[in-house]
N, C-alpha and C positions, 0 to 999 in steps of 0.2 A: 775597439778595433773591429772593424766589418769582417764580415769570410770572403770580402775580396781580396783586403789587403795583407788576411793574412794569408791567404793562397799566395796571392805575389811574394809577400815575405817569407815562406818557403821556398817557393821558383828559385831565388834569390839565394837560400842557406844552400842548393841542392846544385847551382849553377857555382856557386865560389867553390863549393868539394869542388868538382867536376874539371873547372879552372885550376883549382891548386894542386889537383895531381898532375896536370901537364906540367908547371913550371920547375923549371932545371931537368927535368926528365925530354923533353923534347924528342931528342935525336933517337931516344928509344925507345918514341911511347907511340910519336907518330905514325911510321907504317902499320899499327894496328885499325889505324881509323883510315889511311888510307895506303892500301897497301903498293908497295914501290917507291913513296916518296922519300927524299932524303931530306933533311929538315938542314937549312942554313942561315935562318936567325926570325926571332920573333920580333913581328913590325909593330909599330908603336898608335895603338889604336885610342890614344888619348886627344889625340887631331881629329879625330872624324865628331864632327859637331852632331849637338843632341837634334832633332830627337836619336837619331842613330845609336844605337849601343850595343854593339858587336863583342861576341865575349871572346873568343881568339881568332889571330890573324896571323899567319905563318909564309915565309918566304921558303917554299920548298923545290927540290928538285926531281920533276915527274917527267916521266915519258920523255927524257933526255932534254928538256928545255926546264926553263925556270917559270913556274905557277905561283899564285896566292892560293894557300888554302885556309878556306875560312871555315870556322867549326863553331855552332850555334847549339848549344844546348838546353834541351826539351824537358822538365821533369813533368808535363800532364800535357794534355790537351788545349790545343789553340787553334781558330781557324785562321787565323791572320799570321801565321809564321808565315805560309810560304807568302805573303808580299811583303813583308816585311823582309824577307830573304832577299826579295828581286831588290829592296832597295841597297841592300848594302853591298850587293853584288855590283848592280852599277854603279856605285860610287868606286869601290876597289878597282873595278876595272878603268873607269874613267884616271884614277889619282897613277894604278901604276903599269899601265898599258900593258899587263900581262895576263894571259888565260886565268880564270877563278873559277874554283870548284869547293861550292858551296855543299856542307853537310849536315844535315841536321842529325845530332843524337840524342838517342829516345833512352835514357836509363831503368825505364818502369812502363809497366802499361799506360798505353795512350793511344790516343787514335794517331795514325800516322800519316802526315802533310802528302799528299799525292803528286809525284811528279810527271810529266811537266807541267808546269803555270803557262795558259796560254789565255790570248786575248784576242776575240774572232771580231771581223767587223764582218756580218754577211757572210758569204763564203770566203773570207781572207783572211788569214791568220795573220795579225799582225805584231805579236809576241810571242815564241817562244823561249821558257826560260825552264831549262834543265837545271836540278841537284840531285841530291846525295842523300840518301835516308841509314842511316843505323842505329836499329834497334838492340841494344846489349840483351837481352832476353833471351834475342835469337842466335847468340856465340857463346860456343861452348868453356863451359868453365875450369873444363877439365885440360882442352886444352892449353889456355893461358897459364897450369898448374903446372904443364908440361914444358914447359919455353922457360918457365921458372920467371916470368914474366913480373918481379916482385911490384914494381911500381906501379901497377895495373891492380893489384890484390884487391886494394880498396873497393872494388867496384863487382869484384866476382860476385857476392850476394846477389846482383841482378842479371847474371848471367845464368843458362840453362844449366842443368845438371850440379847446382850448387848445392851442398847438403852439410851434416853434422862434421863428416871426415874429411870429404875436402875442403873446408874453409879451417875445421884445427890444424889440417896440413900447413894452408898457406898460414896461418898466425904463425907456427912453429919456425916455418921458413924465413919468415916480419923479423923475426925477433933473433932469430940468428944473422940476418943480413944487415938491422941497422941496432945491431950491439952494438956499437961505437957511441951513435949517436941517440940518446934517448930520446931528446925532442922530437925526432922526427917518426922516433919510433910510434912515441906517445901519440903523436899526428895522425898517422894513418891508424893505429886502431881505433882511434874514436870516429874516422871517417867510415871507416870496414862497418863500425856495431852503426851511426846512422844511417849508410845504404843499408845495411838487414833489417833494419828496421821499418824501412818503408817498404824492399823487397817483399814480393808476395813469393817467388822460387823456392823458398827454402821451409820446408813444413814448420810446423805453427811450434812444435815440441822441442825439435831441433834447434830454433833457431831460441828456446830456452832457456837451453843450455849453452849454445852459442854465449848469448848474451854473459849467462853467471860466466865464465871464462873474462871474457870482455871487461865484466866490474873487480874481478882484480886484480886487471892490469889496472885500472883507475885509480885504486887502491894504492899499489905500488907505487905510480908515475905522483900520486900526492904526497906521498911519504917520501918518496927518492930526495936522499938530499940535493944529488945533482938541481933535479927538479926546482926544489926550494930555491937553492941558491938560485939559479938562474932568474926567479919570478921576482926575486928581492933584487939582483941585480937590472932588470928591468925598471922597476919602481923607483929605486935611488937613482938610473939613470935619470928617467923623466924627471925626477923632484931636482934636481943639479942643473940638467939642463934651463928647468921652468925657474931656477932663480935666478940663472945667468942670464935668461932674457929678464927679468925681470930687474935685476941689475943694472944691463944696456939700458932701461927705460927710465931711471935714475931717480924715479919716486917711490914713495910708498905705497901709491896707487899700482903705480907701474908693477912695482916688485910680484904684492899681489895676485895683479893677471898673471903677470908669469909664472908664479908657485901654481897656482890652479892649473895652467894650459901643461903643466908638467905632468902632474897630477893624473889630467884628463888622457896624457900619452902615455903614462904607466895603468889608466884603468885599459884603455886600448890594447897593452903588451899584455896585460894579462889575461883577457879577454883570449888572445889571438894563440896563446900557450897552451888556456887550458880547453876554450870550445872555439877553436877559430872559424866557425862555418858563423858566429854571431860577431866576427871583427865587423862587417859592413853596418850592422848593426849598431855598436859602441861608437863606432866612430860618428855616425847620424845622432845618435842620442845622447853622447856623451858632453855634447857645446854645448846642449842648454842647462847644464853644472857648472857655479863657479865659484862653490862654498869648500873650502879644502876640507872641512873636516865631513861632509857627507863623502868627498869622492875618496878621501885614507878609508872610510866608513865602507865603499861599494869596495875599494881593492880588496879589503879583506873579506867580505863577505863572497866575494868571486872567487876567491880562491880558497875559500874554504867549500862554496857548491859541490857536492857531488852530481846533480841532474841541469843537465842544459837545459831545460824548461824551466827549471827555477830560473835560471840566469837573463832565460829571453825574456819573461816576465819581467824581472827585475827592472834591465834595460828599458822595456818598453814602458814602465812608468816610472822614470829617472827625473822627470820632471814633475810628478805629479806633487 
């Protein structure tokens, strides 16, 4: 793998976090990124043809009218964001005839996109295209600490004034708000230790100790029966489902593919359980398997992983 692709294949693991904290959170995650807007449902950016690939698109309501807000996020440096911005701007606005206001977020140091984008011919400007720049580095950590802001936690390691006590604050607060639900709990700390982990904010010492905390929650979230159960119940999903198609298919051959493609959907679930910043990953590398006893062979070896580097390894040579 080149150190291009795997910069992109980071871009990639640091854009799905960044993505996955918005969703179901919306209505209370959004006036952080732009404040005033009230969020009224997220548009479906599976239509907008490649090359275009917009990471969210939101039908919200600003300044008493209804806007597209669209949010693109940065984890390094790029000089081609902001045209790349202007195109999906004009497309949005073409497709829904409403005001767009484009944001880019900066989670870590990076050079940041200059606005406006313009295009002179001579002395005549013949393009001007304004956005939206936020950098998380430059908002205080303390205060999202303060708003008790839980759904946003994940991200405080690259916010300013982030340290040893306030981020055991926010775990403390994690872990009493999604008691109920330990997946999700499990979720965002492993999202919280890989923002700290690339976070340069939080001292070298701190962020240590940070982590030993962080591994045993990992500990636990392996051992939790809940946990268990749930990953076995994903796996016997897929294996049930991959026979039933493979049943409709009404051969032997048939049968087959479909135990495999089952297979391939429970390495997926478990994948997305235990490091799900590597599901776009499994999902890419997981078709070219379709021997059942290497992918029973990857389910368990996935879940028995302690280090997401193991795993993205793993992944990346699934076909070797």
């Amino acid at each position: 793998m080149s150190n291009g692709e795997e910069q992109a294949g980071q871009q990639q693991w640091y854009d799905t976090i960044l993505k996955s904290i918005l969703e179901g959170e919306e209505a209370t995650l959004l006036p952080y990124f732009l404040d005033g807007a009230k969020y009224i449902e997220t548009l479906d950016i599976e239509v907008i043809r490649t090359p275009l690939r917009v990471d969210r698109v939101y039908k919200v309501r600003y300044r008493r009218k209804i806007h597209i807000l669209h949010l693109e996020f940065e984890s390094g440096s790029n000089s081609e964001t902001r045209y790349r911005l202007l195109d999906y701007h004009s497309y949005l606005f073409r497709k829904y005839k409403r005001p767009v206001i484009s944001i880019i977020v900066y989670p870590f140091e990076a050079t940041i996109a200059t606005s406006p984008l313009e295009e002179w011919s001579g002395n005549e400007c013949i393009l001007f295209f304004k956005f939206r720049t936020l950098a998380l580095r430059e908002l205080s950590a303390e205060k999202y600490l303060k708003k008790h802001a839980v759904g946003i936690y994940a991200l405080l390691p690259t916010m300013q004034g982030a340290n040893l006590n306030l981020l055991n604050k926010a775990i403390d607060e994690m872990v009493k708000y999604y008691k109920d639900n330990d997946t999700k709990l499990a979720q965002e700390i492993r999202w919280l230790g890989i923002m700290l982990r690339r976070a340069t904010i939080v001292p070298q010492e701190e962020k240590h100790m940070i982590e030993e905390r962080l591994n045993m929650f990992d500990e636990l979230f392996e051992n939790d029966p809940k946990m268990k159960k749930l990953l076995a119940e994903r796996e016997a999903r897929g294996k049930a489902e991959g026979k039933a198609e493979g049943k409709a298919e009404g051969e032997a051959r048939g049968e087959a593919r479909g135990e495999a493609r089952g297979l391939q959907t429970a390495v997926i679930s478990t994948v997305e359980v235990r490091f799900p910043p590597l599901k776009p990953l499994a999902q890419e590398k997981v078709k070219q398997v379709t021997d059942p006893e290497r992918l029973n062979l990857l389910i368990k070896e996935i879940s028995a992983a302690s280090d997401e580097n193991i795993v993205r390894v793993m992944l990346s040579l699934i076909a070797a």
